[in-house]
Structures are given as structure tokens and as C-alpha cells.
N, C-alpha and C positions, 0 to 999 in steps of 0.2 A: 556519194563519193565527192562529189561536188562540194559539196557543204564542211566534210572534213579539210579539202584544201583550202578551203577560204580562212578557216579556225587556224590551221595550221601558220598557212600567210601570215596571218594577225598577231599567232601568236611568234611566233620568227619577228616580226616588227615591233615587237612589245619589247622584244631581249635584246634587240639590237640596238634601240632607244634607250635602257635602262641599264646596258652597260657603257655605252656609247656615251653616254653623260656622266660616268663615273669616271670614266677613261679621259674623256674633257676637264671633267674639274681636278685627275689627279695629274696633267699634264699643264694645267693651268695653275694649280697650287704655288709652287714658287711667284711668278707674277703675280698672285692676290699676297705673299707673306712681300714680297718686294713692295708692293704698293701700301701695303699697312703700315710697312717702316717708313714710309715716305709723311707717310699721313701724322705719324707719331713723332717723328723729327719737325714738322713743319710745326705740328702744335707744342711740343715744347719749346721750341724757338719761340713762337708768339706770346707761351706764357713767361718766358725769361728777358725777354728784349723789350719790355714797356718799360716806359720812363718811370712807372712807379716803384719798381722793383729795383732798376738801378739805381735808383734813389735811395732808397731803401738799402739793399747789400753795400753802395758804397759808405752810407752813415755808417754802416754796422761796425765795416772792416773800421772807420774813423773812430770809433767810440769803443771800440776792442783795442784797437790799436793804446788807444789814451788811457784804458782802464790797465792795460800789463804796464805801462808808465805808472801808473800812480801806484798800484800793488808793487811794482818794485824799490818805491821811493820807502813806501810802508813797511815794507820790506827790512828795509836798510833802517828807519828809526826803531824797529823794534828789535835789530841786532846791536843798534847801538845802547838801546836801554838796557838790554840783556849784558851787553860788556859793561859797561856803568855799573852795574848793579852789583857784577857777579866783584869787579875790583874791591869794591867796598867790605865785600866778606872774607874774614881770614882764608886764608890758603889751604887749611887743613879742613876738609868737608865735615870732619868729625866736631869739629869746634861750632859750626850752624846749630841754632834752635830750630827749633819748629817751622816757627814763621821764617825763617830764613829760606829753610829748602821749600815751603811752599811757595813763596815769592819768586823763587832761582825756578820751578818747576811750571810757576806762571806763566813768566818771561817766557822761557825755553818755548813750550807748547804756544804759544802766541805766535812767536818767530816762526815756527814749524808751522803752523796753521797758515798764514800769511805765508809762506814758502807753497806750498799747495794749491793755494787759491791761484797763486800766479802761473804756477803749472798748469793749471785746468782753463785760465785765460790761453794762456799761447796754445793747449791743446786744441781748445776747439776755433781761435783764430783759424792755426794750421790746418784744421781740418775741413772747414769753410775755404780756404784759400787753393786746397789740392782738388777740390768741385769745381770740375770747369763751367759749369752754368752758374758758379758765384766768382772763380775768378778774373773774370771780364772786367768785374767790377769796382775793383784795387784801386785802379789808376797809377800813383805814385807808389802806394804804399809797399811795403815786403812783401815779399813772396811767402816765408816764412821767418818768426821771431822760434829765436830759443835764446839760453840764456848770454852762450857764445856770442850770438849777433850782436845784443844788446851789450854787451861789455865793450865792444869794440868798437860799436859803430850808433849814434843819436837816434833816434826814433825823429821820424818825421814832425815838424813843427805846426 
């Protein structure tokens, strides 16, 4: 009888240990997710705040910035070759040859193409610029370009 309260004992201290540590670590759970966010904020911050990176994001946003400048300029000479071009042909679309509407059909799609590319420049500007672990790194720059800004207001020199 002896022998069975000892198993017994033992085994009562086996349950009370192996729930007991279930109970710890599901009582402890928030404190280890809190300390992981700690851990994961500090390492993203270190991978975001080196001097190489802000180097880095602030050329981008400078050489994004200068690229929707230039696609706007490009912009505008291939709307103005497209009005040039289209004055020179009778008024009446029916009076074009061939090569006429292919050339009016060249322009047009050039302009539209170039219209595009400048969209998808400001697009992913903007989209770089609303990440706040890349907007740190602006400096002077806009917050956001679209076309409204740009009409009204210089782009940085």
C-alpha cells in the first residue's frame, strides 16, 4: 500500500508540473508576443536607419522625382508634334491617305504611351512616399506628385 502512495504522490507531481507549465506559458504568452514586437521593431529600425539606405531612398525619391520632370516635358513635345501634324492635314478625316492616318495614329499612341509611363512614374513615387520606412527619407521633396501639383506648383530644382 505503501508503494501505491508513493506512484500515486509521483504521479500527482507529474500533472501538477505539466499543467502548471502550460498554465505559465499560457499566462506568459502575451509578454513573449510583446517582446517579439519589441525585437521586430528594433530590427526594422536598424535595417531602415543606416546611412546606406538613406542614401539610397533619398537618391531614389531625387531621381523619381527628375524622371516625372522629364516624362512630362516628353510629354508635352509629343503633344505638340501631334498638334503640328494633325494642322497640316485637311479637316475632313475622309480626305487622309493611308499614310496620313497611320502617322495621326503614331503620334496619338506615342502621346498616350508617354501619358502612361508618367502615370506609373508618380504612381510608384506616391506609393514609395505613403511607406513610412521610405518616407523619412524625402527630405525637401513632395509628399505626393500628380498631375494637379505639377501644373501649379515647380518640382524641386
Amino acid at each position: 500500500m505503501e508503494g501505491l502512495k508513493v506512484i500515486l504522490i509521483w504521479l500527482l507531481i507529474i500533472v501538477i508540473l505539466v499543467f502548471g507549465g502550460i498554465a505559465v506559458k499560457v499566462l506568459l504568452f502575451p509578454v513573449h508576443v510583446a517582446d517579439k514586437s519589441v525585437d521586430l521593431a528594433y530590427g526594422t529600425t536598424n535595417k531602415t536607419m543606416t546611412a546606406e539606405n538613406a542614401i539610397y531612398n533619398y537618391e531614389w525619391f531625387k531621381e523619381q522625382e527628375a524622371y516625372i520632370r522629364q516624362c512630362l516635358k516628353n510629354e508635352e513635345i509629343a503633344k505638340e508634334e501631334y498638334d503640328i501634324y494633325v494642322k497640316t492635314l485637311p479637316e475632313n478625316r475622309e480626305k487622309w491617305d493611308g499614310r496620313d492616318k497611320d502617322e495621326e495614329a503614331s503620334l496619338r499612341n506615342s502621346y498616350y504611351a508617354l501619358q502612361k509611363l508618367t502615370n506609373k512614374a508618380m504612381e510608384d513615387y506616391n506609393a514609395k512616399s505613403s511607406m513610412v520606412n521610405k518616407a523619412i527619407f524625402k527630405d525637401n521633396l513632395p509628399s505626393n506628385i500628380d498631375r494637379a501639383f505639377l501644373s501649379g506648383k515647380e518640382l524641386t530644382k
